[in-house]
LOLOBA-592552 format. One record per atom (N, C-alpha, C): residue number from 1; residue in one letter; x, y, z. Coordinates in nm, 3 decimals. Atoms other than C-alpha are relative to their C-alpha. Layout:
// residues N
 seq type      xx      yy      zz
 NUM    a       X       Y       Z
...
END
This chain:
// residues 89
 seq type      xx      yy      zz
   1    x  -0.089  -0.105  -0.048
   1    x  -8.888  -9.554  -8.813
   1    x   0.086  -0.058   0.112
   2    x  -0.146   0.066  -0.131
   2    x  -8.552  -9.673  -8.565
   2    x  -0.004   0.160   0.080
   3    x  -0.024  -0.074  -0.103
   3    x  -8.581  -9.493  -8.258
   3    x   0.128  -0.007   0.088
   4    x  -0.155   0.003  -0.078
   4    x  -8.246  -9.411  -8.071
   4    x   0.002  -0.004   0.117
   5    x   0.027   0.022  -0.160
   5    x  -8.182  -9.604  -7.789
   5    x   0.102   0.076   0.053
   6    x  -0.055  -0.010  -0.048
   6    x  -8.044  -9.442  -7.537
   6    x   0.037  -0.024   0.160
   7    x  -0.044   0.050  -0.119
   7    x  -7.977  -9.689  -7.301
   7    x  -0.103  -0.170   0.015
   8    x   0.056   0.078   0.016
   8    x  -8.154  -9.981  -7.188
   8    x  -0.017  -0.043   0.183
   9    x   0.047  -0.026  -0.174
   9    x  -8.263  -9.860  -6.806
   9    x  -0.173   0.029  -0.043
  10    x   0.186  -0.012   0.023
  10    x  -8.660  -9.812  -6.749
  10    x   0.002   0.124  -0.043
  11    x   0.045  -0.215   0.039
  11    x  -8.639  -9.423  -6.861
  11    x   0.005  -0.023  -0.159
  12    x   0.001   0.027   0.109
  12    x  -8.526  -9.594  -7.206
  12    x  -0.130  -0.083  -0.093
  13    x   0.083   0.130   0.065
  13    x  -8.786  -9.854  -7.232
  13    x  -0.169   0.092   0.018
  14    x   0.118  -0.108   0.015
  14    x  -9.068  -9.610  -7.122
  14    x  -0.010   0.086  -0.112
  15    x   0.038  -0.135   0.081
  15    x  -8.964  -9.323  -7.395
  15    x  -0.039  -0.151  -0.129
  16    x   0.034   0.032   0.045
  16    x  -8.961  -9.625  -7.623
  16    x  -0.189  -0.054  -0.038
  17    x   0.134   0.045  -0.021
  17    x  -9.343  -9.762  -7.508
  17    x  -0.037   0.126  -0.060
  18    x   0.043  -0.147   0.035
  18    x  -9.418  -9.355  -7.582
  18    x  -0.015  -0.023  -0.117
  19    x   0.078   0.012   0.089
  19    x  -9.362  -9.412  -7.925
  19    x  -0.041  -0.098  -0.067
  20    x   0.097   0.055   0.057
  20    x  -9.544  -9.690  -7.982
  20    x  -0.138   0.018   0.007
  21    x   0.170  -0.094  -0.019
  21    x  -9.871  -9.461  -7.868
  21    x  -0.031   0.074  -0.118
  22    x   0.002  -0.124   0.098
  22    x  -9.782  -9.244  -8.168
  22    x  -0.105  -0.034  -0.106
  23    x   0.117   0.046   0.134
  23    x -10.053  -9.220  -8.446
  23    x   0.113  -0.028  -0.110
  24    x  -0.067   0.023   0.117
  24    x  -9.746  -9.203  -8.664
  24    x   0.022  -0.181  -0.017
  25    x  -0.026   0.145  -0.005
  25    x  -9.687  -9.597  -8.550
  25    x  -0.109  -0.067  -0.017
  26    x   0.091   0.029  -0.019
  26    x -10.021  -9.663  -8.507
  26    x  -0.057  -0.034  -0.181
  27    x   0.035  -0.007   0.148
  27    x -10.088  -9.582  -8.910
  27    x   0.116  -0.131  -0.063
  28    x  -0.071   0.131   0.095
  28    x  -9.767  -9.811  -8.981
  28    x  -0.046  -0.079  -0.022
  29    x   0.058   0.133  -0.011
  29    x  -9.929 -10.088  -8.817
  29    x  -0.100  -0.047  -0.093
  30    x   0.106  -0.028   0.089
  30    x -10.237 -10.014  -8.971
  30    x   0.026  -0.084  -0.195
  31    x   0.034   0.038   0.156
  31    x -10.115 -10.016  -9.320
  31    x   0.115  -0.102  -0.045
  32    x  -0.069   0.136  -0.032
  32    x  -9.866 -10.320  -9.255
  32    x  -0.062  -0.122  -0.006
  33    x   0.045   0.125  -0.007
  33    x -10.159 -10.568  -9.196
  33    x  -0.090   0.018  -0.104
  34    x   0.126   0.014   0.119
  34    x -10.405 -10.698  -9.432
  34    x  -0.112   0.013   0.022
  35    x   0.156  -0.027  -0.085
  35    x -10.694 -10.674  -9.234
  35    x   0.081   0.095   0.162
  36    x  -0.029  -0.085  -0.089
  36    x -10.764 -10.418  -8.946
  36    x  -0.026  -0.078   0.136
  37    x   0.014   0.072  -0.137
  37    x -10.852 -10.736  -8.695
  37    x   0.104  -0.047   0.044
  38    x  -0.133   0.046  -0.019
  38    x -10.466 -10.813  -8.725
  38    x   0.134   0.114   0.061
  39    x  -0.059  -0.073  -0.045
  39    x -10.341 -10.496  -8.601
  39    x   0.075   0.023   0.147
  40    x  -0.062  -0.025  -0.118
  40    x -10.350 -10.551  -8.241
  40    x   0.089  -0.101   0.045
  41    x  -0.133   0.108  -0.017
  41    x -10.143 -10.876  -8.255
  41    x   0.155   0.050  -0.048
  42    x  -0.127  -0.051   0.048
  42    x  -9.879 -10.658  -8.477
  42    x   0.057   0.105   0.127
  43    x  -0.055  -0.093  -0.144
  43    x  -9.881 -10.414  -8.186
  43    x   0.071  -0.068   0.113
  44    x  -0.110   0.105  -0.105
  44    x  -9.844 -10.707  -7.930
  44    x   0.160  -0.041  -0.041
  45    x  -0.121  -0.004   0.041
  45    x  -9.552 -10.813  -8.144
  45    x   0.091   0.103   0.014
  46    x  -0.058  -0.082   0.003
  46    x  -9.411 -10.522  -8.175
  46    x   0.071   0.040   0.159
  47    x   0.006  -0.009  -0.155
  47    x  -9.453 -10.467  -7.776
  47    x   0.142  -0.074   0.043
  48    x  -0.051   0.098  -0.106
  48    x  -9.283 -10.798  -7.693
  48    x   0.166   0.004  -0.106
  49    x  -0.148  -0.002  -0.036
  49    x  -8.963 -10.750  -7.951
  49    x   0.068   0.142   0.051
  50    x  -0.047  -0.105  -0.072
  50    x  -8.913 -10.414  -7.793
  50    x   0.056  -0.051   0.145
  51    x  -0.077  -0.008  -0.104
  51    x  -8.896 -10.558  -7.483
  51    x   0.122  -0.091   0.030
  52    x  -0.098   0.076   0.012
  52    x  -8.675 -10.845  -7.598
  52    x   0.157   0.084  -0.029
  53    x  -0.147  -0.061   0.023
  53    x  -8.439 -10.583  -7.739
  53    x   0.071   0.091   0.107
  54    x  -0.018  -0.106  -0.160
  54    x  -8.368 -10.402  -7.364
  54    x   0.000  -0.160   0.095
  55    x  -0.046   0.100  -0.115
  55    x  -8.279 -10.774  -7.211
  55    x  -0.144  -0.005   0.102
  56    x   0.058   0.050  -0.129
  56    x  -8.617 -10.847  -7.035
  56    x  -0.104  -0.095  -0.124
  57    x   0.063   0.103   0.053
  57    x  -8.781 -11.181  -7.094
  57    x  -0.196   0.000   0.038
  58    x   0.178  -0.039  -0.023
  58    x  -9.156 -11.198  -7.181
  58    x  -0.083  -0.118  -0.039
  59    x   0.011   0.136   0.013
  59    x  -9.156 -11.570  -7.250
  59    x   0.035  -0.088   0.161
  60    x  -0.076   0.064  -0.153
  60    x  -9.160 -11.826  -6.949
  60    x   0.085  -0.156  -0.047
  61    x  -0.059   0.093   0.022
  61    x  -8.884 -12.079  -6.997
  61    x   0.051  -0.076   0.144
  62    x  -0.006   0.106  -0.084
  62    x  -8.768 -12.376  -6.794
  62    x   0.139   0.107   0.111
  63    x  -0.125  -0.102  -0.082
  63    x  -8.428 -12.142  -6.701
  63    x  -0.045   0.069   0.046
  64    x   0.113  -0.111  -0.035
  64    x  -8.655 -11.835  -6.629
  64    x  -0.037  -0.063   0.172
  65    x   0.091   0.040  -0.104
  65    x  -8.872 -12.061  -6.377
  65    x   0.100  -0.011   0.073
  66    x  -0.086   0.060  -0.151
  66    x  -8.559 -12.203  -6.186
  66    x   0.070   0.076   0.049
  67    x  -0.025  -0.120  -0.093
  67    x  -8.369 -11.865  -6.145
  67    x  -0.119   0.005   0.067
  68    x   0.088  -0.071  -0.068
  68    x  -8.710 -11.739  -6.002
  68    x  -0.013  -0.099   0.147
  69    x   0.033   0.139  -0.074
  69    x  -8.787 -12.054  -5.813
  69    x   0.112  -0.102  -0.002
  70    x  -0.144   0.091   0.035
  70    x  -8.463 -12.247  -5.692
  70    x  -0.027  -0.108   0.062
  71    x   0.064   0.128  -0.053
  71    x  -8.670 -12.546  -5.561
  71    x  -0.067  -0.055  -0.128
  72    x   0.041   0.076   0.122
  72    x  -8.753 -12.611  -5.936
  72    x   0.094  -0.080  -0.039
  73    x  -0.099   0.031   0.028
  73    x  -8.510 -12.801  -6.075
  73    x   0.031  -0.082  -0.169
  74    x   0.042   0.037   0.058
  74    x  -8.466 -12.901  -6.402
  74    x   0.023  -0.149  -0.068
  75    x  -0.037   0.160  -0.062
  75    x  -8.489 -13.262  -6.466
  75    x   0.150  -0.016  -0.073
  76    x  -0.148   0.059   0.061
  76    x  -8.129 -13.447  -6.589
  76    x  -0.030  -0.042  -0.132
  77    x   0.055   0.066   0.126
  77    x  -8.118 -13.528  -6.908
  77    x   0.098  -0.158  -0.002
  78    x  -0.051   0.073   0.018
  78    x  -8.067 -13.885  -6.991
  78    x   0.128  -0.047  -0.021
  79    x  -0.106   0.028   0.057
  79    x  -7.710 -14.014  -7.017
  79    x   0.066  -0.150   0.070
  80    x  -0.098   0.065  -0.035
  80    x  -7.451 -14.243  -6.922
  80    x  -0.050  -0.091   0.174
  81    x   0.011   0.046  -0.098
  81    x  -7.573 -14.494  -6.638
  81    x   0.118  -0.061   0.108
  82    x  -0.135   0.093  -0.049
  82    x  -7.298 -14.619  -6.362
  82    x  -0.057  -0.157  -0.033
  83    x   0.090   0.210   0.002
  83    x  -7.363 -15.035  -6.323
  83    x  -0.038   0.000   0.120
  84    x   0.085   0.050  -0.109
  84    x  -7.500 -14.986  -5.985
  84    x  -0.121   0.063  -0.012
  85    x   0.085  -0.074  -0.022
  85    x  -7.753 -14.763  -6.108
  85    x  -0.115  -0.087  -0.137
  86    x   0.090   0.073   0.125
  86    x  -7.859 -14.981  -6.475
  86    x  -0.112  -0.064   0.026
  87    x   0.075   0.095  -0.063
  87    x  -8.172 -15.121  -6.484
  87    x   0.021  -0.154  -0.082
  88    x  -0.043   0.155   0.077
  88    x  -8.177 -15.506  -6.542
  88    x  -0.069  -0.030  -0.087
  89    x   0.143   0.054   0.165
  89    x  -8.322 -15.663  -6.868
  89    x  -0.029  -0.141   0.054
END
């Protein structure tokens, strides 16, 4: 069932969490997996692209860490040496 966003502020992302409490979602899940020990990973899923689709990250990436932390830095990637910097063979 597509629930209608309306919006993508915390009042949106809460009514959404609401219905994923619903027995009506609860039975999707249910009869979605093949076994009933796979249900609560479909829920987690479910959880995490909800919150992907409302712009908040629920993965920790290297960008992630260095906004948060601006003493991270992330290393250079290999390229182009000057000649005072080459090492010698």
């Amino acid at each position: 069932k597509q629930v209608q966003k309306t919006g993508k502020g915390p009042q949106a992302i809460a009514q959404a969490m609401l219905e994923l409490e619903k027995q009506e979602f609860k039975r999707v899940v249910l009869d979605a997996c093949s076994s009933q020990t796979l249900a609560p990973f479909a829920k987690t899923y479910a959880l995490n692209r909800l919150m992907n689709e409302f712009g908040v990250e629920t993965s920790l990436s290297q960008l992630a860490l260095s906004k948060a932390f601006k003493e991270l830095k992330p290393p250079k990637a290999p390229g182009r040496l000057s000649k005072g910097l080459k090492p010698k063979a």
